[in-house]
C-alpha positions as CSV (number, residue, x, y, z in Angstrom):
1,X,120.5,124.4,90.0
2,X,123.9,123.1,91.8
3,X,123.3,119.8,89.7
4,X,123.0,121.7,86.5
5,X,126.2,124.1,87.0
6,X,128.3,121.4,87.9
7,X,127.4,119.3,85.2
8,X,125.9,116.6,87.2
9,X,122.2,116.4,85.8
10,X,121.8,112.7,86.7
11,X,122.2,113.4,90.4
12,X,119.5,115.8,90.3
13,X,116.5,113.3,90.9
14,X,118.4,111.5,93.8
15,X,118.5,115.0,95.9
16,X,114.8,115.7,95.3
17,X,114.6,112.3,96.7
18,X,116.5,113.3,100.1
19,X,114.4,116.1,100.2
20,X,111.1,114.2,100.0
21,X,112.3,111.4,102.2
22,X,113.3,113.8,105.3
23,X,110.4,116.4,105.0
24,X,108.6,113.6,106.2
25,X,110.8,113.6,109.4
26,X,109.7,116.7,111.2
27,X,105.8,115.6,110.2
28,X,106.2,112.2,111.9
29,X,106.9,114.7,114.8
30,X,104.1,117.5,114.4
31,X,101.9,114.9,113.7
32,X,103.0,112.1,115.9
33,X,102.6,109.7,113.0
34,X,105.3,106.6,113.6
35,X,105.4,105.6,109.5
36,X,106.5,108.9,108.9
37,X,109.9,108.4,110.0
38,X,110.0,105.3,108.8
39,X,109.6,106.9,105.2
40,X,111.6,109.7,105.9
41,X,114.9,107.2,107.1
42,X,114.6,104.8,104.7
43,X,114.0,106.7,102.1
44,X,116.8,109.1,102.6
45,X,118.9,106.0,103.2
46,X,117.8,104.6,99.7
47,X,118.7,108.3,98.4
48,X,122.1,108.3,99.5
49,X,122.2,104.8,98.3
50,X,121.4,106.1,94.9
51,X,124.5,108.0,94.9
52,X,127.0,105.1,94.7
53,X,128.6,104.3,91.4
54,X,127.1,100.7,91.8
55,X,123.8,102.5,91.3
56,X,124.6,105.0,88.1
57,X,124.0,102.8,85.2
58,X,120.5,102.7,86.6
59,X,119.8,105.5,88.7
60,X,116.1,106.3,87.6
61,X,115.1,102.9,87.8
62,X,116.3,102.2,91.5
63,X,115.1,105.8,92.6
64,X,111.8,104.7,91.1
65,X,111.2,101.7,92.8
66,X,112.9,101.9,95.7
67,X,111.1,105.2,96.9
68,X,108.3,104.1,95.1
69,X,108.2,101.1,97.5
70,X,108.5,102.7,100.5
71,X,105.9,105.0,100.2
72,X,103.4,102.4,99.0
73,X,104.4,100.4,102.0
74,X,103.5,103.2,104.4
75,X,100.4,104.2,102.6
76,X,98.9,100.8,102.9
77,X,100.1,100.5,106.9
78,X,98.3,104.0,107.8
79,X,94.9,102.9,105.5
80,X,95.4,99.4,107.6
81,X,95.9,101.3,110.9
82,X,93.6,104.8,109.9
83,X,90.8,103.8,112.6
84,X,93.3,103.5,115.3
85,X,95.2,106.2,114.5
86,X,92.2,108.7,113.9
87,X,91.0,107.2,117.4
88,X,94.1,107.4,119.0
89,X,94.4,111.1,118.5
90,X,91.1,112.6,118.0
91,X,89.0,110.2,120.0
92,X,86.7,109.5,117.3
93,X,86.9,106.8,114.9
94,X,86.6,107.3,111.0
95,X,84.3,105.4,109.5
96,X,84.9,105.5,106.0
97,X,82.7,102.7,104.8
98,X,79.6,104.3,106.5
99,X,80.4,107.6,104.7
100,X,80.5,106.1,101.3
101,X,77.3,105.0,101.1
């Protein structure tokens, strides 16, 4: 709404970007899931980023990739590391393969 009324519609993607990035912050903690901070700092970093006039011509396009990047990067660490963590914190190790079939 602030982006709208102050005529700065182009900035409205890079705050929902923040946003994203640092809910991510408190559930590394509730969680006690290491990547999650990892997302939630560099991907706020790579928001604020966004807001430099270096960045404006295309804004969309870094946003894109950039966050885009960092979450796929996390995503394939925890499906790497999803047996240790599940064992690490429940004691029981997923077995995903065996349930597939």
């Amino acid at each position: 709404i602030i982006c709208f009324h102050t005529g700065n519609q182009d900035l409205m993607w890079s705050l929902i970007a923040i946003i994203v990035s640092l809910h991510f912050v408190p559930l590394g903690r509730i969680f006690h899931v290491v990547p999650y901070y990892f997302v939630g700092i560099t991907g706020s970093v790579l928001s604020i980023v966004s807001f430099t006039p270096a960045v404006a011509p295309f804004r969309m396009m870094y946003l894109g990739v950039a966050i885009g990047s960092v979450m796929l990067v996390a995503s394939f660490y925890l499906i790497w590391k999803a047996d240790e963590l599940a064992l690490k914190h429940t004691g029981e190790a997923v077995e995903v393969a065996h349930q597939l079939h």
